[in-house]
N, C-alpha and C positions, 0 to 999 in steps of 0.2 A: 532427440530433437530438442531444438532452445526453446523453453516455452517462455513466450511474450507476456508481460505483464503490463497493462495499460496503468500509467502511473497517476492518480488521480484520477482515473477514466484515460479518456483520451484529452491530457488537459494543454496537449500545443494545439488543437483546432477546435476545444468548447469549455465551456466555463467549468475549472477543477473540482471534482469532490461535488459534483451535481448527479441527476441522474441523466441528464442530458448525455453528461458525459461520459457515462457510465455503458447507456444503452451506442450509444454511438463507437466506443471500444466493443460491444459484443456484434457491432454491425460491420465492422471493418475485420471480426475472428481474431481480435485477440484469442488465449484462451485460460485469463485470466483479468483480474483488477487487482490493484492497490489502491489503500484508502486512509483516512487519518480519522484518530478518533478522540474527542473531545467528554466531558463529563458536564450537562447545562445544570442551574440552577436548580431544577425540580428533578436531576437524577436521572435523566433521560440521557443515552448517547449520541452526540450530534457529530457528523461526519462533516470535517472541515479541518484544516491542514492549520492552520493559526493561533495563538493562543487570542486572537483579539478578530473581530469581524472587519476591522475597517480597511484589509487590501483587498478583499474579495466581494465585501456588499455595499450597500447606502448607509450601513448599520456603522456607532462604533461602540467601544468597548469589550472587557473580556468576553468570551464564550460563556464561560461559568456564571456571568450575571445575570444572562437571560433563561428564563426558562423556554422549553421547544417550542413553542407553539408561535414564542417571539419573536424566535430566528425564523421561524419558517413565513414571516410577512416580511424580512428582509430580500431582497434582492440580491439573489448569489451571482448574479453575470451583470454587474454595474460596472465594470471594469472594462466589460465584455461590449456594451452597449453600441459601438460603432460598428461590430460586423457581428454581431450575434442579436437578435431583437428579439426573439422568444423570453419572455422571464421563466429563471431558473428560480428555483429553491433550496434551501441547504437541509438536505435530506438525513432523516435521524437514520442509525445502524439497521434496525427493526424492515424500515423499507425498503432499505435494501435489499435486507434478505429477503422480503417478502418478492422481491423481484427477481432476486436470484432462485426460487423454484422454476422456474419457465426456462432455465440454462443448465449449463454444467461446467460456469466458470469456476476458478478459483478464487480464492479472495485473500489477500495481502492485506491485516489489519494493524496500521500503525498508532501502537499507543502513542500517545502525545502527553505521556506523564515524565519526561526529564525534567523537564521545569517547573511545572506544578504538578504535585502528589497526587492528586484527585484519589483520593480513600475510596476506595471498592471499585474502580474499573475495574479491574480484572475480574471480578468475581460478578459485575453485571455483563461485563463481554463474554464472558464463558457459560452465563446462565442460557443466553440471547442463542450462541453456537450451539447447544446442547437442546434448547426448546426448539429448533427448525433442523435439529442433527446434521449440522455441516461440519463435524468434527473431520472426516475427509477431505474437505476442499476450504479449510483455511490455516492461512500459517499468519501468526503472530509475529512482529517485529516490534524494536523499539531502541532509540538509544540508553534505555533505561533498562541495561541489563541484568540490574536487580529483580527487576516486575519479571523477565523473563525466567528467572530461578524460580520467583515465586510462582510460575504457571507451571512448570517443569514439575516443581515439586509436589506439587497440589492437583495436577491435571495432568498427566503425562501424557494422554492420549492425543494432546492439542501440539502440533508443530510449532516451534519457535523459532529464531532466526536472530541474532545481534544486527545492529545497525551501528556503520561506524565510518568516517569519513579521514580516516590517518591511518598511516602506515601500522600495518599487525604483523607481528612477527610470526612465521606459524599457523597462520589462521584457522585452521583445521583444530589445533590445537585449543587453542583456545575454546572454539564450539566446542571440543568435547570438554572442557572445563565446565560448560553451562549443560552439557546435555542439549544441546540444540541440534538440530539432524542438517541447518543450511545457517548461511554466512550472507548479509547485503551493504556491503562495501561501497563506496566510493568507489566509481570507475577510475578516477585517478589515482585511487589508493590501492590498484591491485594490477599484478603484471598478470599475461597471459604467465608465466610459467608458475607464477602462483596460485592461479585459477586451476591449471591442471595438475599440481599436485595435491592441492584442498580437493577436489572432484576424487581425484586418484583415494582420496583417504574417508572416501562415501560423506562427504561434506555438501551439500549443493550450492552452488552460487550463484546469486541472483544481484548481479552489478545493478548503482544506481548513478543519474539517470542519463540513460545512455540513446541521444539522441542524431549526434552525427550519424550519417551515410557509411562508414567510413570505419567508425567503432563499431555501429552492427553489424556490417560483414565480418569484422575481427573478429568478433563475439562466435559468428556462425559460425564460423571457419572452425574454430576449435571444441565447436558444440560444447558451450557454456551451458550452465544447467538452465540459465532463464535468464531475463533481461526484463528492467523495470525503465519505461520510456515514454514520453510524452506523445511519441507519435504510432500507437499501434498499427494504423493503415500501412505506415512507409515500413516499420517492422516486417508486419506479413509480406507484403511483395517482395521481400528481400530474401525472407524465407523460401518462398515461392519458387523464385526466382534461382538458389541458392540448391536445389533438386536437379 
């Protein structure tokens, strides 16, 4: 079976990287999330997809300038404001998990260190996974496939995953270059026959973000390993539907 990955949460119908959106993918069955992960000022991990607050809040500036307590007086659904009136908050890693006890999602954790280094993510994301033992139900992603060796080699109990948006020759290949057990591609950058032979080579592949009507049936049709989407409701019906 494809397993669904709500991409942000559910972030084509509520404000991304909230927990609004979050609970809202576990209400439509996804049966998992994906999520972005920041380093703030005072060393706390804040869940938000941008290196800078100003597309998503009333806030601007980097992530890393504020400390959590400052982001979370920002307004995460400012953007959102015409058809979402609830305020959202930008929710640190910590509360998440603390909400993922009451489930049996997965979690899709994207470092957000290709651009900025942030020193010790890895080793406060893995502390975080290890203090609530979701070493099961999360896999690590990043286009920072060095961070990924470094988890590999240091943690190997933790699933990894490259993130890459161009053409890979081989794909499979490559994961086993890093020891990664799954691959999350660019859905433009990957053919169905290269999906099924990455699968064929106990590779997983989890396409990004795969939103058409149109690509998810493709997706089913050849029982993809997973699919990361903005719209986890239209996902499941299709799965549903798709029986």
């Amino acid at each position: 079976m494809t397993i669904i990955l709500a991409h942000r949460g559910s972030a084509g119908t509520h404000p991304e990287n909230t927990m609004e959106s979050f609970l809202a993918a576990e209400h439509f069955g996804a049966d998992g999330i994906e999520l972005d992960v920041h380093l703030t000022l005072d060393g706390d991990i804040a869940v938000i997809h941008d290196i800078t607050v100003d597309r998503t809040t009333d806030g601007t500036g980097r992530v890393t300038d504020f400390a959590m307590e400052e982001l979370k007086k920002l307004k995460a659904n400012y953007h959102y404001k015409h058809f979402f009136k609830k305020t959202a908050r930008i929710p640190s890693l910590r509360e998440v998990f603390e909400w993922m006890k009451g489930n049996q999602l997965i979690c899709n954790i994207e470092l957000k260190n290709n651009d900025l280094p942030y020193e010790g993510l890895e080793e406060k994301v893995i502390a975080l996974i290890k203090e609530f033992r979701y070493e099961n139900r999360i896999v690590i992603s990043s286009f920072n496939h060095y961070s990924l060796v470094y988890i590999v080699n240091n943690w190997p109990e933790i699933e990894t995953a490259p993130l890459y948006s161009d053409l890979l020759y081989r794909p499979w290949e490559y994961a086993f270059s890093l020891n990664s057990k799954g691959i999350h591609p660019k859905l433009k950058s990957i053919s169905d026959t290269i999906i099924k032979t990455t699968m064929e080579n106990g590779i997983a592949v989890r396409p990004y973000t795969v939103n058409k009507e149109r690509d998810i049936k493709r997706l089913l049709q050849i029982n993809c390993s997973a699919i990361i989407t903005d719209f986890p409701e239209k996902a499941v019906k299709l799965r549903k539907s798709k029986k």
